[in-house]
MARBA-3410 file (N, C-alpha, C, O; in Angstrom, 1 decimal):
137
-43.4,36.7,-19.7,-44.0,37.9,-20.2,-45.5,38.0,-19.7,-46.0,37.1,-19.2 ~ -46.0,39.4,-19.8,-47.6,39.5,-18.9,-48.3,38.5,-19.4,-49.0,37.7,-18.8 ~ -48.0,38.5,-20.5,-49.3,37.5,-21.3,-49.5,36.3,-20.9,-50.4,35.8,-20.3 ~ -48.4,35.8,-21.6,-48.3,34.3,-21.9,-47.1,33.7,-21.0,-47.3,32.5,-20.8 ~ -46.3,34.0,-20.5,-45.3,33.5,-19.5,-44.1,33.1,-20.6,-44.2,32.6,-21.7
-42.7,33.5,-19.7,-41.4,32.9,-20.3,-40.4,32.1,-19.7,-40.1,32.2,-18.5 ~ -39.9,31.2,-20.5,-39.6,29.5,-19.2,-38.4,29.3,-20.6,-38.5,29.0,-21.8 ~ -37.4,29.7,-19.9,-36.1,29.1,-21.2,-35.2,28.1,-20.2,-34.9,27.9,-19.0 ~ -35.0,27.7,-21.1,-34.2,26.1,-21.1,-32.5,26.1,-21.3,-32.6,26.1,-22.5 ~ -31.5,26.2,-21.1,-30.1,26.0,-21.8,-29.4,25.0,-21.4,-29.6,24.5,-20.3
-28.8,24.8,-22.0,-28.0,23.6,-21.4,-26.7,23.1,-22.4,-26.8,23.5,-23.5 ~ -25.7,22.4,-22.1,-24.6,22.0,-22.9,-24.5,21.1,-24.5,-23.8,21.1,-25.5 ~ -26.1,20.4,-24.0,-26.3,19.3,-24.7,-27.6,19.6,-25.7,-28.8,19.6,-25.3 ~ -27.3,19.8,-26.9,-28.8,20.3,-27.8,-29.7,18.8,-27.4,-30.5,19.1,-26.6 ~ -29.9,17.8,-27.6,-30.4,16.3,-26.9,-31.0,16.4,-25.8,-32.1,15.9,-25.7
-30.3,17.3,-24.5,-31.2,17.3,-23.2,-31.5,18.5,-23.2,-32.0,18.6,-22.1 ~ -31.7,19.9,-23.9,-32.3,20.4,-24.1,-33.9,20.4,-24.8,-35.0,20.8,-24.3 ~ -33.7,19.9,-26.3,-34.9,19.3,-26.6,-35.8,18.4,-25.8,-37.0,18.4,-26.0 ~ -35.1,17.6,-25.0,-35.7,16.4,-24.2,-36.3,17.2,-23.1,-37.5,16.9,-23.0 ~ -36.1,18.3,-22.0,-36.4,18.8,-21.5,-37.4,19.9,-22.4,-38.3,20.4,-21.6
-37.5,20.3,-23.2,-38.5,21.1,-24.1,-39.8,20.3,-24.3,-40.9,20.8,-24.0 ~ -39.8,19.0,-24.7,-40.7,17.8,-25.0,-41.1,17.4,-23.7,-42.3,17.0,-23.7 ~ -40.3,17.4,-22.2,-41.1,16.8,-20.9,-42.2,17.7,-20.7,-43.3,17.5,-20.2 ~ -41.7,18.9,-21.1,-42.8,20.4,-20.6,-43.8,20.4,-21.5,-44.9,21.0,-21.1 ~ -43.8,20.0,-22.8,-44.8,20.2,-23.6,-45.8,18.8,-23.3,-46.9,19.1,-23.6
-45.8,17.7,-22.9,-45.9,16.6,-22.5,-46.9,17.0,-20.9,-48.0,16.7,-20.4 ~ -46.1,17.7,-20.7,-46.7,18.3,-18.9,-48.1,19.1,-19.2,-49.2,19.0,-18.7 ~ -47.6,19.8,-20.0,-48.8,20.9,-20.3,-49.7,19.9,-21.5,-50.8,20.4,-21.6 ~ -49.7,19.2,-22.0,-50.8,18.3,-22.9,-50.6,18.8,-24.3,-51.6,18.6,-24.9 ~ -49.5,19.5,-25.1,-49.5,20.5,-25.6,-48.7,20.0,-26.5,-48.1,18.9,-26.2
-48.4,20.5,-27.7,-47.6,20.0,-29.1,-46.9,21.0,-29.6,-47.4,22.0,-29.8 ~ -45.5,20.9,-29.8,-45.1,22.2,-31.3,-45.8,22.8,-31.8,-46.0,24.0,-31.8 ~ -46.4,21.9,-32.3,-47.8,22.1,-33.3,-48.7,23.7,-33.4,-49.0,24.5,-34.2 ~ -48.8,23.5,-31.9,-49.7,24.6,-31.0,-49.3,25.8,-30.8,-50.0,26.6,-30.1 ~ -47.9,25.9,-31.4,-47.7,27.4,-31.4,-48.0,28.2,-32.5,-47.9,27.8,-33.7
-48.3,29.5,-32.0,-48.1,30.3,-32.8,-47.0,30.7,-34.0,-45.9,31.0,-33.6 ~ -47.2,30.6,-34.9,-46.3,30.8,-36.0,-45.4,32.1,-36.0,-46.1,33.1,-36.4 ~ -44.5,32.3,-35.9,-43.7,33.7,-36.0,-43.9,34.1,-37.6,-43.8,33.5,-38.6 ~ -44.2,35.3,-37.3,-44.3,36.5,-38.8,-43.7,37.5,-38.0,-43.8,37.8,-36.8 ~ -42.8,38.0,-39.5,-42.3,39.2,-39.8,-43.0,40.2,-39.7,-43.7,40.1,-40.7
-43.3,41.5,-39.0,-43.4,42.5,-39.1,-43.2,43.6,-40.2,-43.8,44.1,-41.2 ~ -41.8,43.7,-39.7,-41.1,44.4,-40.6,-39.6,44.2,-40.4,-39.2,44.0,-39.3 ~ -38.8,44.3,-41.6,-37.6,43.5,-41.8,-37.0,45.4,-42.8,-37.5,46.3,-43.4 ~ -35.8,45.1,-42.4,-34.8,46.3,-43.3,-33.4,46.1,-43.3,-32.9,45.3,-42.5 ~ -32.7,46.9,-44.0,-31.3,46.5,-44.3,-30.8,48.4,-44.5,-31.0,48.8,-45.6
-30.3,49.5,-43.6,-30.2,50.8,-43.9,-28.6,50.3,-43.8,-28.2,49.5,-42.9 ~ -27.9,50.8,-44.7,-26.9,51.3,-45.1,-26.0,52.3,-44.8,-26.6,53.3,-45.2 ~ -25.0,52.6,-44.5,-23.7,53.6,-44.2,-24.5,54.5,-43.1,-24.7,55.7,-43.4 ~ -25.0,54.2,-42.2,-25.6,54.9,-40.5,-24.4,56.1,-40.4,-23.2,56.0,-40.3 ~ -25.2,57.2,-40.3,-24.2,58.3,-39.9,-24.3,58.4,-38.6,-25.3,58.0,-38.0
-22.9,59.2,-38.0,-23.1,58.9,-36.8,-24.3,59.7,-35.8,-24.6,59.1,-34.8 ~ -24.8,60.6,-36.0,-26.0,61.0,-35.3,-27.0,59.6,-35.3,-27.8,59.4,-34.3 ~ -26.9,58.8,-36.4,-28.2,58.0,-35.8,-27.5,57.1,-35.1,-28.1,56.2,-34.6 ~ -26.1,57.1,-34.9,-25.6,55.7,-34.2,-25.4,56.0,-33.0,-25.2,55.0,-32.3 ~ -25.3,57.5,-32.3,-25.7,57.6,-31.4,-27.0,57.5,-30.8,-27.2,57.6,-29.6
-27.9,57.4,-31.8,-29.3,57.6,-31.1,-29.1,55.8,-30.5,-29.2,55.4,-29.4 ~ -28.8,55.1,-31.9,-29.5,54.1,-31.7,-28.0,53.4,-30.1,-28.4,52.4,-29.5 ~ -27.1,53.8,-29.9,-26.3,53.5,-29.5,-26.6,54.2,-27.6,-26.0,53.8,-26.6 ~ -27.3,54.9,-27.7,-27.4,55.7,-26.1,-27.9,55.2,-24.9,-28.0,55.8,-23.9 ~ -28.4,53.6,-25.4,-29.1,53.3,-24.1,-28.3,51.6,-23.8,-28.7,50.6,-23.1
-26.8,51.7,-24.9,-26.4,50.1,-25.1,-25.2,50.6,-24.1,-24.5,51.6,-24.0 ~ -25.0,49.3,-23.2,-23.8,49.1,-22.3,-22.9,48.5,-22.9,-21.8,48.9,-22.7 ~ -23.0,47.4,-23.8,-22.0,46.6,-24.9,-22.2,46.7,-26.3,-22.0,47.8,-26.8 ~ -22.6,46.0,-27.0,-22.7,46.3,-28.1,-23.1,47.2,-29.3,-24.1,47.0,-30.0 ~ -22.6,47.9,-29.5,-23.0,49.2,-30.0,-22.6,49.5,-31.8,-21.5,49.2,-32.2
-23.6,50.1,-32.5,-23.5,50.3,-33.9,-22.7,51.4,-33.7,-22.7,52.2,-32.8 ~ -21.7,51.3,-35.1,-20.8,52.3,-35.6,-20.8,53.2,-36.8,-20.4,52.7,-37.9 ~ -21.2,54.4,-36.9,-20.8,55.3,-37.9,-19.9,54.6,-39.0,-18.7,54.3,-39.1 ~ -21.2,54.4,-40.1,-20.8,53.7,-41.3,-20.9,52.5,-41.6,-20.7,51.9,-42.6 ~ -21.6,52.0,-40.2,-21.8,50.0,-40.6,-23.1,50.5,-41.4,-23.5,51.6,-41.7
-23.8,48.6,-41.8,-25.1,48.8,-42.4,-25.7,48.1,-41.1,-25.1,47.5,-40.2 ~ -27.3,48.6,-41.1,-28.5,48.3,-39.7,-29.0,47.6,-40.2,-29.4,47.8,-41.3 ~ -29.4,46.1,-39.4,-30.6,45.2,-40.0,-31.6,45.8,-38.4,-31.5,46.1,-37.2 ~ -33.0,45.5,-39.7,-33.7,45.4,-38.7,-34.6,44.9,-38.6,-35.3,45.2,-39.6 ~ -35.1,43.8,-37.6,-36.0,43.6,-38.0,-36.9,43.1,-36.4,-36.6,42.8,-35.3
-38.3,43.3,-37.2,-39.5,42.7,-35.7,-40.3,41.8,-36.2,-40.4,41.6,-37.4 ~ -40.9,41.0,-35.1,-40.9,39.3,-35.4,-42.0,39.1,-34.1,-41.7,39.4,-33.0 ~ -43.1,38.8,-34.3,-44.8,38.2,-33.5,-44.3,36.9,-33.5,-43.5,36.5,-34.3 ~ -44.8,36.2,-32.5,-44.4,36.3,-30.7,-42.9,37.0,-30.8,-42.0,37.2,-31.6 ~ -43.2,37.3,-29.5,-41.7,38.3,-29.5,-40.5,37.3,-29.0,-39.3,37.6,-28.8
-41.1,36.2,-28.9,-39.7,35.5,-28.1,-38.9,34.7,-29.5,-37.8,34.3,-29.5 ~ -39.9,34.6,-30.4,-39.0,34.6,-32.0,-38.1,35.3,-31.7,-37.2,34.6,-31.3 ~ -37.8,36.4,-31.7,-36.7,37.4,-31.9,-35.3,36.6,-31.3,-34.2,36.6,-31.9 ~ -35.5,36.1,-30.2,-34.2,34.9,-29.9,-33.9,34.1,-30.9,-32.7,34.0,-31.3 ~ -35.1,33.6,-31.3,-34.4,32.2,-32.6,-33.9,33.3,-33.6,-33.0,33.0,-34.4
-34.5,34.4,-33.7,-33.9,34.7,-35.4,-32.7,35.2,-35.0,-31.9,34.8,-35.8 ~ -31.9,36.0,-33.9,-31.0,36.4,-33.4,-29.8,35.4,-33.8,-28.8,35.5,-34.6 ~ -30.2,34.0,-32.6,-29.4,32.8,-32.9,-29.2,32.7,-34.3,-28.2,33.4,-34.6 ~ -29.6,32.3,-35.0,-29.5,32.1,-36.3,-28.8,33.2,-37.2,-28.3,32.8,-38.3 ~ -28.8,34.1,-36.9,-28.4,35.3,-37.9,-27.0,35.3,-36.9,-26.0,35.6,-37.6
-26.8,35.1,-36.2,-25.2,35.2,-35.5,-24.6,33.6,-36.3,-23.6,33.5,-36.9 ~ -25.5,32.8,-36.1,-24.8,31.4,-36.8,-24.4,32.0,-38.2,-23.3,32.1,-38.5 ~ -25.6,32.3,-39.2,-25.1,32.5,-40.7,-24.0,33.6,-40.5,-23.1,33.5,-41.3 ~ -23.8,34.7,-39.6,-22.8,35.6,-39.8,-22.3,36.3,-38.5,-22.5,37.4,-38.0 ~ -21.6,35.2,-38.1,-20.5,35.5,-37.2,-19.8,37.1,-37.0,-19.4,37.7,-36.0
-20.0,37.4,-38.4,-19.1,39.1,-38.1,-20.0,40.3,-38.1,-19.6,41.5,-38.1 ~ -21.5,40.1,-38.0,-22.2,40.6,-37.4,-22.3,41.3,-35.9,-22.2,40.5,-35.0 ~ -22.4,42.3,-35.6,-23.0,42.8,-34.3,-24.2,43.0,-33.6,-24.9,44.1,-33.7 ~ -24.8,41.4,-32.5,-26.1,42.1,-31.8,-26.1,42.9,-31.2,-25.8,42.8,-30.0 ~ -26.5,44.3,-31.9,-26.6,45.5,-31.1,-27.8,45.4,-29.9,-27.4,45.4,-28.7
-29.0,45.3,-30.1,-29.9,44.5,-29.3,-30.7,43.7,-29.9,-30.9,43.8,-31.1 ~ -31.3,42.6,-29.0,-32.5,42.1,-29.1,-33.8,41.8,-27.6,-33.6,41.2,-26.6 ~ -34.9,42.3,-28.1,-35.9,42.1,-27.4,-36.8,41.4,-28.1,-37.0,41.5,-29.3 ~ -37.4,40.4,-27.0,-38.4,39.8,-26.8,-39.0,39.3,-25.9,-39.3,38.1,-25.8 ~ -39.3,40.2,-25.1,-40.4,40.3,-24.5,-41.6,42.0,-25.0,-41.3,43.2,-25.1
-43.0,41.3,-25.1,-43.5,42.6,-25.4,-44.4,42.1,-26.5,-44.5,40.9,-26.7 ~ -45.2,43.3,-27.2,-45.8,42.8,-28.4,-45.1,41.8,-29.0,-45.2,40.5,-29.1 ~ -44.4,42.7,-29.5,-43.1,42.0,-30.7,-41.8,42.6,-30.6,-41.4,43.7,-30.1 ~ -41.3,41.5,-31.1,-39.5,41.2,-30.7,-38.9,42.1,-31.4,-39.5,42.3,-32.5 ~ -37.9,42.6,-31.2,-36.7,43.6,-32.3,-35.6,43.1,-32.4,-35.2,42.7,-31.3
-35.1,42.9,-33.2,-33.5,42.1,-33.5,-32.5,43.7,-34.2,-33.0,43.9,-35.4 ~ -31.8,44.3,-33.9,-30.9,45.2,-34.5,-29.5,44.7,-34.9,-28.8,44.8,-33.9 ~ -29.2,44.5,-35.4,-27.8,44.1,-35.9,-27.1,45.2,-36.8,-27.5,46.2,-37.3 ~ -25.7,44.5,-36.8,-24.9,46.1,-37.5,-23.2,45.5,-38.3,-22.6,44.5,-37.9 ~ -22.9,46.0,-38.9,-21.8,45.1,-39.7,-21.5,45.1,-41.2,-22.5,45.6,-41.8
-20.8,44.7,-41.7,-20.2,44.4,-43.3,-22.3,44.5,-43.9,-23.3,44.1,-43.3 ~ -22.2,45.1,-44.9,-23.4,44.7,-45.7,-23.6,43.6,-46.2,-24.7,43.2,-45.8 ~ -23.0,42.6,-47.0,-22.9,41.6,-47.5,-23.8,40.8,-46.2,-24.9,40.2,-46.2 ~ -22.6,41.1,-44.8,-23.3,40.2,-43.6,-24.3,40.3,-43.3,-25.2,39.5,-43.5 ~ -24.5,41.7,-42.6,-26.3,42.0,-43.1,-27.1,41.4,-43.8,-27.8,40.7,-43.1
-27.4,41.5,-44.8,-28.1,41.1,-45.5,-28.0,39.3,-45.2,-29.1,38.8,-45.0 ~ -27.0,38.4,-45.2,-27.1,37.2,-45.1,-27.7,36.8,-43.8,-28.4,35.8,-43.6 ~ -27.2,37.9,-42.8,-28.1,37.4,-41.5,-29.6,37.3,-41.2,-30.2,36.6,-40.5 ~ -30.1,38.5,-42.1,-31.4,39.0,-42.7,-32.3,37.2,-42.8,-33.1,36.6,-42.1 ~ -31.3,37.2,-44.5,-32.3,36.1,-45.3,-32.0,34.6,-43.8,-33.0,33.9,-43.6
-31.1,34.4,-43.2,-31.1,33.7,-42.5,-32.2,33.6,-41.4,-32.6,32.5,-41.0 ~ -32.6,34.6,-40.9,-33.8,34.9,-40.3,-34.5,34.6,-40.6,-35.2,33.8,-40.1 ~ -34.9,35.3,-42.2,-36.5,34.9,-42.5,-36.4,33.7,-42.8,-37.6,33.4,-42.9 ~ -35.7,32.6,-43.2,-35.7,31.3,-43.3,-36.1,30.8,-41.9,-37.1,30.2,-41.5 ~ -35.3,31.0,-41.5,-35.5,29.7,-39.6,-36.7,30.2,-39.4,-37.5,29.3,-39.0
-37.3,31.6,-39.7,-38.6,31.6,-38.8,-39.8,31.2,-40.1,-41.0,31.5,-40.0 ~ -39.4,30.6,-41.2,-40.4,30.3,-42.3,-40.3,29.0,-41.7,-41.5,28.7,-41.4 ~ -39.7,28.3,-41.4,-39.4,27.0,-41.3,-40.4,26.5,-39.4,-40.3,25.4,-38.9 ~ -40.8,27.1,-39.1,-41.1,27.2,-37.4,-42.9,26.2,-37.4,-43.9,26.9,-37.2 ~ -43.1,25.2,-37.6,-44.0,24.8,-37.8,-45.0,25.5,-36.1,-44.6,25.9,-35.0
-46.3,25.5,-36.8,-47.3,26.1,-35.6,-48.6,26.8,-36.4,-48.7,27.2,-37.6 ~ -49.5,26.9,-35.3,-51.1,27.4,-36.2,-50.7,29.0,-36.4,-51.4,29.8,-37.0
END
């Protein structure tokens, strides 16, 4: 990103992932510690999306797309590259969820999701947990 730069990692093995996460922080002189803490913006849960707004929100998606009548989470998240972890996470707590998008790159990150309300909402609180949990100044 302009600012601060983006350098992701994946790999098969969560073990040589972190281990390669820890050689780079080690490179740079640098700690977990040292990051910036992710805060919530703003976080929502809209309900029964008619379809005019699901086309709005739907006009610029090649795959995944909201449907007339799911419920919308929404939410934005400082640093914007949060918006990956809370994504991850909110697909872990609720598999029958839809990432309609997520960005993060930019100010701040957007996570839109779409699905059963119940799920919604669980993917929500799952979010704001992993990113309460994100140790950093």
């Amino acid at each position: 990103e302009r600012q601060f730069g983006v350098l992701e990692v994946h790999g098969p093995d969560l073990d040589d992932v972190r281990r390669a996460g820890q050689a780079i922080l080690t490179g740079l002189g640098a700690d977990a510690k040292d990051q910036l803490r992710p805060r919530i913006l703003y976080s929502d849960v809209i309900e029964r999306v008619t379809d005019a707004h699901a086309i709005i929100i739907n006009r610029n998606r090649a795959g995944s797309m909201i449907l007339p009548g799911d419920t919308l989470g929404v939410c934005e998240v400082t640093p914007a590259l949060f918006a990956a972890v809370a994504a991850n996470e909110a697909e872990r707590a609720a598999p029958e969820v839809t990432l309609v998008d997520v960005q993060m790159i930019g100010a701040a990150g957007r996570i839109y999701l779409s699905g059963p309300t119940a799920a919604v909402r669980r993917a929500q609180q799952e979010m704001d947990a992993a990113l309460a949990a994100v140790e950093g100044r």
